[in-house]
N, C-alpha and C positions, 0 to 999 in steps of 0.2 A: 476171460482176460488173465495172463499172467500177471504177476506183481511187479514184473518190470513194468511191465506196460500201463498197466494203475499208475504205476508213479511219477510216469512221464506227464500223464495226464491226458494219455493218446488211444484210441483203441485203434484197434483194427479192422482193416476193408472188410465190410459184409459178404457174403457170397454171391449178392447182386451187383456190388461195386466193383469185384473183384471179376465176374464174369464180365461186366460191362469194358474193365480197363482191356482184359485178355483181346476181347473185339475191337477194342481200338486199337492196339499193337500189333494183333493181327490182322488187320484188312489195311494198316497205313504199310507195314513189311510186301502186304502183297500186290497193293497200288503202285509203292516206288520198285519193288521189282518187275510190274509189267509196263512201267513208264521206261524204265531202265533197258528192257527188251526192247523196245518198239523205236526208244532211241538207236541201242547197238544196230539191229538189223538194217535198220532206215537211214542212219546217218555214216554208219563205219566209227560212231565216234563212242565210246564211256560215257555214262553221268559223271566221270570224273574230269573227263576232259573238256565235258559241256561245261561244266562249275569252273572250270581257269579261264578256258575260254571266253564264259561269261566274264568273268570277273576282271579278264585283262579288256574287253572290248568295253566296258564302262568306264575304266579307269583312264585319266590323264595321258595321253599321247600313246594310248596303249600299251602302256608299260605299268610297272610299279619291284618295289623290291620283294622281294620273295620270302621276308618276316613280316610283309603286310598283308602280302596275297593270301598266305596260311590263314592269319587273325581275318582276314576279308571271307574266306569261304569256309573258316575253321577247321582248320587241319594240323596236327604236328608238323611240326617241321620236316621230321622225317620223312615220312610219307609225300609230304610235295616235295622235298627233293625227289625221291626216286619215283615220283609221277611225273615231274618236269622231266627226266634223262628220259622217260620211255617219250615223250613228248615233244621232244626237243631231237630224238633220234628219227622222229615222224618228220619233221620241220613244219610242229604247226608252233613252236616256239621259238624263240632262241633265250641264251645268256650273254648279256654284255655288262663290260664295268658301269656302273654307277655312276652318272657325269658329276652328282655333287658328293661322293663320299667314293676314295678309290680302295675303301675298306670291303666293299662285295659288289655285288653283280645284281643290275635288272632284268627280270624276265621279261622278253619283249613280243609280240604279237606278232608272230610271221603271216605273210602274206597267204603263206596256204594252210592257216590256223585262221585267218580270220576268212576265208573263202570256204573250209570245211562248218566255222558256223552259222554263217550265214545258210550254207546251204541245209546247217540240222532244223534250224531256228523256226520254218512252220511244220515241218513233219512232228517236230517236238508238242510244240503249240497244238497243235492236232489231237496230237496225242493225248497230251491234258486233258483237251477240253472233252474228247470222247469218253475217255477213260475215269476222268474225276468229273467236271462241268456236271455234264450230259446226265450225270447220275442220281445228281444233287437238284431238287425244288431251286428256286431264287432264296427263300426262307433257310431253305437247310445250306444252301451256301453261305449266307450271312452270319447263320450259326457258328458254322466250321470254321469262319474268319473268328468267329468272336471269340468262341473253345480258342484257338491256337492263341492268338491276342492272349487270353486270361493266363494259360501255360505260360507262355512266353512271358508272362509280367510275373508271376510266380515264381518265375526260376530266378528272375532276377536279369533276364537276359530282352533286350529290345529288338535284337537283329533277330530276322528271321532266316531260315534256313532254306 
């Protein structure tokens, strides 16, 4: 240990812990990239566009404003803007003004935005459950609920991803 790290009062990951975390970062990178494939191919759609998607087909009248949507699927604002124009140049969104604030714009649910997820929504589910489910004991899925749960309480953060 170095002296910084004595004095924190911290040591550092063992070589077991540290091979262990590499395997978790590495096979969750390779899970959401083969979930991510089998989305694009099967649905024509992004996990980015499944995530607004989702997120506008829960929301109230299928709308919401587009500094909630971000904070709803956690995104910079940035970035969901210029994934709403690629999205909105699709027409599986629109933008319209805001009926109780004429300060910005709701993104709204188009008709062939909420017909593209419907139509990802069991290929996706499918996919899951082959991909991750199917992989996992009932035990080792309880687990993986509870690992993320504990992460998740850890970080400080209740929304999941």
């Amino acid at each position: 240990m170095t002296e910084n790290t004595q004095r924190r009062g911290r040591q550092l990951p063992t070589t077991e812990q540290l091979r262990i975390w590499r395997d978790f970062i590495e096979t969750a990178e390779v899970l959401k990239a083969e979930i991510s494939t089998r989305l694009q191919s099967e649905t024509s759609l992004s996990p980015g566009d499944y995530v607004v998607l989702l997120a506008l087909t829960e929301a109230e009248g299928g709308r919401m404003r587009s500094s909630e949507l971000a904070a709803v699927i956690g995104w910079e604002r940035s970035r969901l803007s210029h994934h709403l124009g690629r999205m909105e140049r699709r027409a599986l969104i629109s933008r319209q003004e805001c009926v109780s604030d004429n300060r910005g714009a709701e993104i709204v649910l188009a008709p062939a935005g909420a017909e593209a997820f419907q139509g990802a929504t069991v290929p996706h589910l499918r996919a899951i459950r082959e991909i991750f489910v199917d992989a996992l004991t009932p035990d080792q899925l309880t687990a993986a609920g509870e690992l993320a749960a504990s992460l998740r309480a850890h970080l400080g953060s209740s929304r999941p991803r």
